[in-house]
N, C-alpha and C positions, 0 to 999 in steps of 0.2 A: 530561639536561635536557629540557623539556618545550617544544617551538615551541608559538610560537603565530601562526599566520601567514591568523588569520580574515579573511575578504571579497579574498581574493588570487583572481586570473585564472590558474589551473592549466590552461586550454583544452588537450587534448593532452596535457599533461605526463608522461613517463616515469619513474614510481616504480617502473618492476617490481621488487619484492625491497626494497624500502627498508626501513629498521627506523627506523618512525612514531610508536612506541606514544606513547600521548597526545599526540597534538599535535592543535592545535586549529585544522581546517576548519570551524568554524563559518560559515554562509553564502559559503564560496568557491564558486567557479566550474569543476569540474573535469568539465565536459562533455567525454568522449570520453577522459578519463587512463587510462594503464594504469597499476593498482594491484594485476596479480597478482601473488602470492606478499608484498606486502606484509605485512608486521608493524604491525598497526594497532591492538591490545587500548588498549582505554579510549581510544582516538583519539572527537575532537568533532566530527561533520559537521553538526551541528544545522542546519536550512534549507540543506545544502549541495547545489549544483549537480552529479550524479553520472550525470546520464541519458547513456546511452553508455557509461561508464565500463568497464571491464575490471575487474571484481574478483577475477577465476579464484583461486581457492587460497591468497585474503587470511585473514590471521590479525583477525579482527574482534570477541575475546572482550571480551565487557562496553563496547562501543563504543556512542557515542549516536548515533544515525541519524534522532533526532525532525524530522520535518518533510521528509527530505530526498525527493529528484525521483531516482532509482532506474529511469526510464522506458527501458528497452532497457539495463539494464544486465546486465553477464554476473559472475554471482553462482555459476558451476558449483564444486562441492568447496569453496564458502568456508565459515568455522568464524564461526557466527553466537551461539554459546554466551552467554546472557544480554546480549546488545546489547538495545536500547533504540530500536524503529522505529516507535513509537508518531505514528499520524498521516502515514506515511511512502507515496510513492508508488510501488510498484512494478511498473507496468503494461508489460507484454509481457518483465519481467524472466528471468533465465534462471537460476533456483537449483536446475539439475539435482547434486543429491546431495551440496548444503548442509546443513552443519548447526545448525537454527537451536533447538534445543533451550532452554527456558526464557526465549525472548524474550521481548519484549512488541513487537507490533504492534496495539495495540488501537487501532481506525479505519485500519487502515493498508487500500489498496487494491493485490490483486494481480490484478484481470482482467488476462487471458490471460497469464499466467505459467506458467511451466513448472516445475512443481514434482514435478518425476518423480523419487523414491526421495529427497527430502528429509525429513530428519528433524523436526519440529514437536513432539517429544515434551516436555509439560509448557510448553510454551507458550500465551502471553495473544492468541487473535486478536478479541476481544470487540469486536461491530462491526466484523469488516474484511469489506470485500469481493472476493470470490476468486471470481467469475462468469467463467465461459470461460476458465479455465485446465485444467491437464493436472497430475490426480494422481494418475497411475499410480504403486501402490506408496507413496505419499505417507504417510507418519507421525505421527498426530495423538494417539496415546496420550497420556490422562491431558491434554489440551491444553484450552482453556476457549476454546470458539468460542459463546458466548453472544451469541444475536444477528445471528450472522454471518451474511451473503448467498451463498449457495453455487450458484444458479440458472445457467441460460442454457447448455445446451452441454458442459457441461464433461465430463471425461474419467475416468472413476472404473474403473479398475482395481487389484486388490490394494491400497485405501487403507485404510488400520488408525484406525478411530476407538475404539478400545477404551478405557474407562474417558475419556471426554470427554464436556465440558459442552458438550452442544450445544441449551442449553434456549431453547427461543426464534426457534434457526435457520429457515434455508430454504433449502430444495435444488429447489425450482420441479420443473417436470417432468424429473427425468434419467435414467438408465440406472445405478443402484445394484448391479446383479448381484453379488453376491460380496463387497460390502461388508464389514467387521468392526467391527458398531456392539456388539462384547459388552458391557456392563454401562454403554455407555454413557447418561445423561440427555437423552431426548429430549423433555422436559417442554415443550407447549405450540410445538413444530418443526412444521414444513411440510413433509411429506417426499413425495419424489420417486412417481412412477408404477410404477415397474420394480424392484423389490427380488428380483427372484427369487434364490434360493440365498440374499440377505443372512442375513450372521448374527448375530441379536440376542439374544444369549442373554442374560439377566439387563439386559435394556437397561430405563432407565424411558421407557416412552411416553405416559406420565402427558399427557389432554390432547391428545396429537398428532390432525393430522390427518391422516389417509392415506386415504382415501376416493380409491374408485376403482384402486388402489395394485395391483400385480401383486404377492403373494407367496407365489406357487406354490413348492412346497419348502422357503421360510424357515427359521428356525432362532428359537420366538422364546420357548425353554423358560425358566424364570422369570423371562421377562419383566413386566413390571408397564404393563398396559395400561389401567388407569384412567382410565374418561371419556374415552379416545381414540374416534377415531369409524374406522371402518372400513366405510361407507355404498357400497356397490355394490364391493367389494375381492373380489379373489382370493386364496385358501388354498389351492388343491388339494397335497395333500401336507406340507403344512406340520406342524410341530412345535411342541406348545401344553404339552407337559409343566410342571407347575408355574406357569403362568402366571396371573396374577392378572388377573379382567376386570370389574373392580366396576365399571357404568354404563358400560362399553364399549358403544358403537353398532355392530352387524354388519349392518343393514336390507340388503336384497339382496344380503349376500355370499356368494360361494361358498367352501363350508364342506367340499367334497369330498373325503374321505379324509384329513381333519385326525390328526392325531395327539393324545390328551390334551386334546381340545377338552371343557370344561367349565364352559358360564357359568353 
């Protein structure tokens, strides 16, 4: 049987380990609850009060999270498999090595979140913002960040954007090194200063603008650079094998020991 125990004052409350599935927190009050290791699939926290909250190693599959306040919440190993955080705030949240595979967060906001080895593959973060968080290792395969705010600070180590819609984005000035943007859409994105080593292999930067951009050694073989602008950028070394550059701008780049360079 299915609680329903919407707009209730949980301040505190100890559910560690509970088996919740479906019950409906719609707009309660569970600032500061411990809810690790709960059993919560298809659980309703719509507008619920969760800032604080202990989520550690909650079972969260297919769970509604629309709207909810998520601020300093600890989210580490929780299983986020198609939940619903669309609109949802997660700011300084902690979803070290979450997985939120097929969610929908679109609008949702994670500045300074810690999303170090969480999984995001095939997830909607369309519109959300994720400025000054930590995505070390972070996994965004195949994931639709259209739109998304990725600016300010943030922490990019070993993050996997391979095969993601990131058309539209913005990554402001960051430190990209090593990135894995392979075959991803970068149609019409803002992309970072520092890309050295990134790897674009087959990525569309249709449009982008990278002007000024460091990408000494890159990787950016059939890539699809269309009307991208690349105005005062660095190549030295870089790899252009198969790369497509129809009305690409290169105006003062340095072009030094390019590989397959052929506009």
């Amino acid at each position: 049987m299915r609680r329903n125990i919407a707009g209730a004052d949980f301040t505190g409350a100890n559910f560690a380990g509970a088996f919740l599935h479906g019950t409906n927190f719609q707009k309660a009050n569970l600032t500061g609850a411990n809810l690790s290791d709960a059993y919560l699939p298809d659980a309703n926290f719509t507008d619920a009060n969760l800032s604080g909250a202990n989520l550690s190693s909650a079972k969260l599959y297919g769970a509604t999270l629309t709207g909810a306040d998520l601020t300093n919440a600890n989210l580490r190993d929780a299983s986020l498999w198609e939940a619903t955080l669309t609109g949802a705030r997660l700011w300084e949240a902690d979803l070290t090595n979450a997985t939120v595979t097929r969610a929908i967060l679109v609008g949702a906001t994670l500045s300074y979140a810690n999303l170090t080895d969480a999984d995001f593959t095939d997830a909607s973060l369309r519109d959300a913002s994720i400025d000054n968080a930590n995505l070390t290792r972070t996994w965004f395969t195949y994931a639709n960040l259209q739109n998304a705010f990725l600016g300010a600070s943030q922490v990019f180590r070993g993050t996997n954007f391979a095969h993601a819609n990131l058309t539209g984005a913005t990554f402001g000035f960051q430190d990209l090194r090593g990135v894995n943007f392979s075959n991803a859409n970068l149609t019409n994105a803002l992309v970072a200063e520092d890309l050295r080593g990134a790897n674009l292999t087959g990525a569309n930067l249709t449009s982008a603008s990278l002007s000024g951009s460091d990408l000494r050694d890159a990787n950016l073989t059939n890539a699809i650079l269309t009307g991208a602008t690349f105005t005062g950028a660095t190549f030295t070394g870089a790899t252009f094998t198969g790369a497509t550059f129809t009305g690409a701008t290169f105006t003062g780049a340095n072009l030094d020991g390019v590989i397959g360079y052929k506009p």
